[in-house]
C-alpha positions as CSV (number, residue, x, y, z in Angstrom):
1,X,16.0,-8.3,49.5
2,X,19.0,-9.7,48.2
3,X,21.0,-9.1,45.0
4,X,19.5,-11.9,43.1
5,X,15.5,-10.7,43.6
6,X,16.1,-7.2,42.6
7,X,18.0,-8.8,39.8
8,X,15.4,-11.0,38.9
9,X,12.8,-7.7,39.4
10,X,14.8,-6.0,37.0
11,X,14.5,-8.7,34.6
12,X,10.5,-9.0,34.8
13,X,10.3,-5.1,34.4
14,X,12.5,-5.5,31.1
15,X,10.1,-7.9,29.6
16,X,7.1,-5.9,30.6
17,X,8.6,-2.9,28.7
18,X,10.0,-5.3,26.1
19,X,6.6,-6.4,25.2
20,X,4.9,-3.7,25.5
21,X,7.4,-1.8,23.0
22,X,7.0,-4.4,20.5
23,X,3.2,-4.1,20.7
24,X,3.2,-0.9,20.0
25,X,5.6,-1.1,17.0
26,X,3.6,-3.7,15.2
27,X,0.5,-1.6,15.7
28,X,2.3,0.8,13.8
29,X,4.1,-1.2,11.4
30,X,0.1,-2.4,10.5
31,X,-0.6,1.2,10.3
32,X,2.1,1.8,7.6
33,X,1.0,-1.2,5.8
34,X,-2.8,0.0,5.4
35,X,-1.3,3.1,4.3
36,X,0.7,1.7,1.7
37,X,-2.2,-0.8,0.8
38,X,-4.5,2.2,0.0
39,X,-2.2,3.8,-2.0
40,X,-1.1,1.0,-4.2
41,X,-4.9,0.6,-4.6
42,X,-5.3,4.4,-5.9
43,X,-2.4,3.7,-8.1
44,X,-3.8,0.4,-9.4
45,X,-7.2,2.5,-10.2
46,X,-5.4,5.1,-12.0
47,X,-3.2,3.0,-14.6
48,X,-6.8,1.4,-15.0
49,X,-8.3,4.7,-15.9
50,X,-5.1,5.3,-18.2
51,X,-5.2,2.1,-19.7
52,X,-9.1,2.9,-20.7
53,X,-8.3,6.1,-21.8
54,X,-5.7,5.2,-24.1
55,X,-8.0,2.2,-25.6
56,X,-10.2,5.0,-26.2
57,X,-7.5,7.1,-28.0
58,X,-6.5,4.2,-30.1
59,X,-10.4,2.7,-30.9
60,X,-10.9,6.5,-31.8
61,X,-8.6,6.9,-34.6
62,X,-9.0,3.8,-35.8
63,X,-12.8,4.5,-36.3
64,X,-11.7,8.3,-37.7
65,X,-9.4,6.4,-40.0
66,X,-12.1,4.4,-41.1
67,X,-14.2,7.0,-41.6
68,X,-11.8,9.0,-43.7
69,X,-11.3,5.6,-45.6
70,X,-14.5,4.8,-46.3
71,X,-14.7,9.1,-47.8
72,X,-12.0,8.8,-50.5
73,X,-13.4,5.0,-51.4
């Protein structure tokens, strides 16, 4: 074997490792992205359930005001 083949057998074994490394960091940079996926999700649902609430709040009063209103009329 001369210089050139175990150069060139060092090369191939690079790649292999090269590839398989940046396999195994998209499969975890996909991981991370579910992860953050799902929890922008659980944070979209919860300003939805805040946003209902405070309609509630608001149609609330208006209909005690309305109420109290119609009382003193």
């Amino acid at each position: 074997m001369d210089k050139d083949e175990i150069i060139g057998m060092k090369i191939e074994e690079m790649k292999k490792r090269l590839d398989w490394m940046d396999k195994r960091l998209d499969g975890i940079t996909e991981k991370r992205l579910d992860r953050v996926d799902t929890r922008l999700d659980k944070t979209d649902e919860r300003i939805d359930k805040m946003i209902m609430a405070i309609w509630s709040l608001v149609i609330g009063f208006a209909v005690l005001l309305t109420t109290i209103g119609i009382q003193i009329i």
